[in-house]
C-alpha positions as CSV (number, residue, x, y, z in Angstrom):
1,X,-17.6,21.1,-19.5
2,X,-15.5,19.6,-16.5
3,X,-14.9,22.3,-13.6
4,X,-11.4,20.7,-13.2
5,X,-10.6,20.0,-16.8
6,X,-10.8,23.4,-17.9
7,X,-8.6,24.7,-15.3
8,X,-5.5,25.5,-17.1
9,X,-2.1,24.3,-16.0
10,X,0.7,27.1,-15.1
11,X,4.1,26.0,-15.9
12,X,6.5,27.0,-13.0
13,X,10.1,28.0,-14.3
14,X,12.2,25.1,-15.0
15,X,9.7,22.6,-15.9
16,X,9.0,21.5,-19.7
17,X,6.2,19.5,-20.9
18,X,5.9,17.6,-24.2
19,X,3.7,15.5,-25.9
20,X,4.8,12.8,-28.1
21,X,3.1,10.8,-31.1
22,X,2.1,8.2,-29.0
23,X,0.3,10.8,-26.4
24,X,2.5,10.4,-23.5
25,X,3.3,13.4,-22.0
26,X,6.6,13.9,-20.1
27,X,7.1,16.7,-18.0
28,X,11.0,17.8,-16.6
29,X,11.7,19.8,-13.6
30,X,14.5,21.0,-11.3
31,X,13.9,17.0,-9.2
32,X,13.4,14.6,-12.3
33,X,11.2,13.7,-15.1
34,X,7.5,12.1,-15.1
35,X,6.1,10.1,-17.9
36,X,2.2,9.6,-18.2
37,X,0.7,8.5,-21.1
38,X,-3.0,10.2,-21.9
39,X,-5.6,8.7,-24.3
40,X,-6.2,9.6,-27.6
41,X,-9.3,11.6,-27.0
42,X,-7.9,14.2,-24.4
43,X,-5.9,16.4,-26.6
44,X,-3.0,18.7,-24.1
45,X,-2.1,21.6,-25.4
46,X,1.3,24.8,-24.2
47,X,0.8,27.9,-25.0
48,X,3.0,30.2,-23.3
49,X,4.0,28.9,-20.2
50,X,-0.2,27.5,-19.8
51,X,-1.2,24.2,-20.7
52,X,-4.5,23.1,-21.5
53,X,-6.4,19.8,-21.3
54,X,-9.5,19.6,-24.2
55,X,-11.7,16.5,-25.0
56,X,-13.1,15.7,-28.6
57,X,-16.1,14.5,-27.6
58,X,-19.1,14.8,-24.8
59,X,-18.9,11.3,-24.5
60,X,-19.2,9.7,-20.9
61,X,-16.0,8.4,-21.3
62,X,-14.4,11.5,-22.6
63,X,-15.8,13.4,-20.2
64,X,-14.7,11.3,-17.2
65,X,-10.9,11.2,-18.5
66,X,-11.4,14.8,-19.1
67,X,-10.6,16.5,-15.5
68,X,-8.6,12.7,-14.6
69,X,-5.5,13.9,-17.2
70,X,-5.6,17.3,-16.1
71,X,-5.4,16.2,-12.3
72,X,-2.5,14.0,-13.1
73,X,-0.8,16.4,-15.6
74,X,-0.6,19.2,-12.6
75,X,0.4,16.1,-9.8
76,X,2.9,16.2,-12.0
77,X,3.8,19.9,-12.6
78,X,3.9,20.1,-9.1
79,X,5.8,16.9,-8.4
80,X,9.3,18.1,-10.3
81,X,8.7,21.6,-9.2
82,X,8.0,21.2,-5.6
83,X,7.7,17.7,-5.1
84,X,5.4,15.7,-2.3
85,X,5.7,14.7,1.4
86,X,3.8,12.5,3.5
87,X,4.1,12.2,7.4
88,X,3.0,9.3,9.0
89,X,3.0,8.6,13.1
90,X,3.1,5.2,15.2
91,X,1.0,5.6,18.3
92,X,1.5,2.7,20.5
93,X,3.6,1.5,23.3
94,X,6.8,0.1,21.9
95,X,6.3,1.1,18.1
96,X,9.4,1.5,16.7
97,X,10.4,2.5,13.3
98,X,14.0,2.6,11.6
99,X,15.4,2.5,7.9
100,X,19.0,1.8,6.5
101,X,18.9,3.2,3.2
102,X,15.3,2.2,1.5
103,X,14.3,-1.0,3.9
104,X,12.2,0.5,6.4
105,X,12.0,-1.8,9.4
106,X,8.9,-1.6,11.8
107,X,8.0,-3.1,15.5
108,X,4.7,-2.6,15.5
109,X,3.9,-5.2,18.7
110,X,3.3,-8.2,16.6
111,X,5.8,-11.4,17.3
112,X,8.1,-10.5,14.3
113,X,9.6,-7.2,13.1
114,X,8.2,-6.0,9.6
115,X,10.8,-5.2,6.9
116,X,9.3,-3.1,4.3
117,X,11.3,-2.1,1.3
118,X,10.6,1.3,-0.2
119,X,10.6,2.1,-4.0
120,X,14.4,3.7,-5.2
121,X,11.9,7.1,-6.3
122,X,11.0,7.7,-2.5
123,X,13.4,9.3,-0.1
124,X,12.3,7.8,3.4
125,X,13.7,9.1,6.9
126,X,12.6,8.3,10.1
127,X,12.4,10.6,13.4
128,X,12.6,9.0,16.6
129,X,12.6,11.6,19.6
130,X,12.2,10.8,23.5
131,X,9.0,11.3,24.7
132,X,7.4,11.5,21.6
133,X,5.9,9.1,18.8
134,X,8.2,7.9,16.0
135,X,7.4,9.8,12.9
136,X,8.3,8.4,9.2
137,X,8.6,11.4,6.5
138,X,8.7,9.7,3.3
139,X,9.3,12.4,-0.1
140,X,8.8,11.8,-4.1
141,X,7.9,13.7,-7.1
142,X,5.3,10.8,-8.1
143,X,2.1,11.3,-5.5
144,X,0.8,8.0,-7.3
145,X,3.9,5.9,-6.2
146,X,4.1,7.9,-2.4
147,X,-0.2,7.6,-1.4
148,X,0.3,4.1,-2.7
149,X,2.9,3.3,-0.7
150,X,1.9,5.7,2.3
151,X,-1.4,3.3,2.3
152,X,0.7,0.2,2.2
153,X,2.1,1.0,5.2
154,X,-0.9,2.1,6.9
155,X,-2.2,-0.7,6.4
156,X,0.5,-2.8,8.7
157,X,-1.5,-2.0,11.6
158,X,-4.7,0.3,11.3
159,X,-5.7,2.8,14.0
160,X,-8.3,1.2,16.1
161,X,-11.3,3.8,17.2
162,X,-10.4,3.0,21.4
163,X,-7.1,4.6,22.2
164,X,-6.1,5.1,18.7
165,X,-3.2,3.1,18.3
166,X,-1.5,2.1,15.0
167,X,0.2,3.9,12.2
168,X,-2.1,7.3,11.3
169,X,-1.0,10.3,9.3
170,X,0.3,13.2,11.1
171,X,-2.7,15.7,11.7
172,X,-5.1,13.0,10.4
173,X,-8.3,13.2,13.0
174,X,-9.4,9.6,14.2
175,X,-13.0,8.8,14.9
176,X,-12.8,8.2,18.3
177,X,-15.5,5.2,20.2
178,X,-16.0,5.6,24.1
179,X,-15.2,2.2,26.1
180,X,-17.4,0.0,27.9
181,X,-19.6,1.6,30.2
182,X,-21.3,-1.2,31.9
183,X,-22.3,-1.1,35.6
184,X,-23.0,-3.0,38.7
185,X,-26.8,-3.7,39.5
């Protein structure tokens, strides 16, 4: 049996889930509505508030896509409920983030600026403070659609392991490598 598939799923008040012929399950919450659609061999079950995630078979297959609905079904519990944030930091000398409305643009020392437009289901905000490194705080109710994105912009300009400059998460702990140490003979 999968430890995470047989976890059940407590429903929060406010949010409904259903399932539909075609097994997609849609869950509704107090900050919008989820769709994910759930193969035909994972059977989701609500009983009182609870919902459960079952297979049919012991089947590799089955058994991988077991505890994989189950994680996305409570992502998605706790998306409308609560919903999801992501922090991320530019360390550098003259990184500069700013947004007007969903276009996020980024100076992140190359010869250009980088305009980056951000999905309509992410709200994205950017904190600049003296003294301090510019901070993007991006929030949705889809953690697919916000790590995906997150990573996206990660990727505009990696930490490097000397002086750990680039775009990192907030808390996120950077393998650190020491400089040259070469001496004179």
């Amino acid at each position: 049996m999968s430890r995470i598939g047989k976890l059940p799923v407590s429903l929060p008040n406010g949010v409904s889930v259903s399932v539909n012929a075609e097994n997609i399950v849609t869950v509704k919450g107090p900050l919008g509505e989820l769709h994910q659609p759930v193969d035909p061999a994972i059977e989701v079950k609500i009983e009182e508030g609870i919902l459960s995630v079952s297979r049919s078979s012991d089947a590799k297959d089955h058994r991988a896509k077991h505890g994989l609905y189950r994680a996305l079904i409570n992502n998605m519990v706790n998306g409308v409920s609560v919903g999801f944030t992501t922090e991320q930091e530019l360390v550098g000398v003259g990184y500069r983030a700013s947004n007007t409305g969903q276009m996020l643009e980024l100076s992140l020392g190359y010869s250009h600026n980088i305009m980056f437009d951000i999905p309509s289901e992410i709200k994205v905000e950017t904190k600049t403070e003296r003294g301090k490194n510019p901070i993007i705080i991006m929030k949705s109710i889809d953690k697919q659609l916000l790590g995906m994105v997150a990573a996206k912009i990660r990727s505009l300009r990696k930490p490097e392991p000397y002086k750990g400059k680039g775009i990192k998460f907030v808390n996120e702990v950077l393998r650190r490598k020491a400089g040259k140490s070469a001496g004179k003979k």
